[in-house]
Residue, then its C-alpha position, 0 to 999 in steps of 0.5 A: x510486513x507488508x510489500x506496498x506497490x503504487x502505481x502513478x501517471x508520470x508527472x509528479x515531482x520526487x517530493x510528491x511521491x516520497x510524500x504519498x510513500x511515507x502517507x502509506x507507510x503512515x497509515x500502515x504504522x498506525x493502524x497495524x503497530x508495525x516497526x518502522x523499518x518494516x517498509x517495502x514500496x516500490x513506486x513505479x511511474x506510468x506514461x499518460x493512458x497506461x493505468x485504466x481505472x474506472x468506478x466499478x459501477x459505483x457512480x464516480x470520475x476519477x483524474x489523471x491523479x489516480x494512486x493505484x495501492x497494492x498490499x501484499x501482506x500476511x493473513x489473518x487482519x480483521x475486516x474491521x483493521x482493513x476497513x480502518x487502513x483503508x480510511x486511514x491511507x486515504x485520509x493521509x493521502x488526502x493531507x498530501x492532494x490525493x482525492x477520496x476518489x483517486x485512492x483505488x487499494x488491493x489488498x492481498x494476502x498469503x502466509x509466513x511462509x510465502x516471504x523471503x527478505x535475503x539470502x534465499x531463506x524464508x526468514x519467518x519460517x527459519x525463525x531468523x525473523x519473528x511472525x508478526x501478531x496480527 
């Protein structure tokens, strides 16, 4: 059940970034088997010079298109699976216009514990929902 931040300049019509959600969720389905519903995203446009995101060193310019992705999920993937999810994200997201150098992803993990869905109670730890298998 991963919670799925990404962050945008402002200038992208709804279309666009329905698209670049349901590219992530894609990914995030394939690689990792999870149910369909399990989608948390919250898109959030920034003015023009709000997002600072350079190459790390790493040699590369990147655009005003740059897509900023943080993952908030459970522990436990290989690196193997997050190396797989990251080559899939972009790669669905290159389907949509989003170059291999404008895809800059955060993956952050914690436990079942660390989640509510409603009502105030860690539905993982009270068994109202089962832990997804890793």
């Amino acid at each position: 059940m991963p919670l799925v931040r990404i962050d945008v300049n402002q200038g992208r019509s709804p279309e666009d970034l329905r698209r670049l959600s349901r590219g992530i969720h894609g990914a995030i389905l394939a690689e990792y088997g999870i149910p369909e519903r399990d989608y948390f995203h919250v898109l959030t446009e920034h003015p023009q010079g709000q997002i600072v995101a350079q190459d790390a060193g790493l040699g590369f310019e990147r655009t005003p298109d740059v897509v900023m992705i943080q993952i908030f999920t459970q522990a436990g993937r290989s690196q193997a699976a997050k190396q797989s999810l990251f080559a899939a994200i972009a790669a669905r997201l290159e389907g949509v216009g989003v170059a291999g150098e404008d895809v800059f992803i955060g993956y952050v993990e914690n436990a079942a514990g660390d989640w509510s869905f409603g009502f105030g109670r860690a539905q993982y730890v009270t068994g109202e929902l089962a832990v997804p298998r890793k």
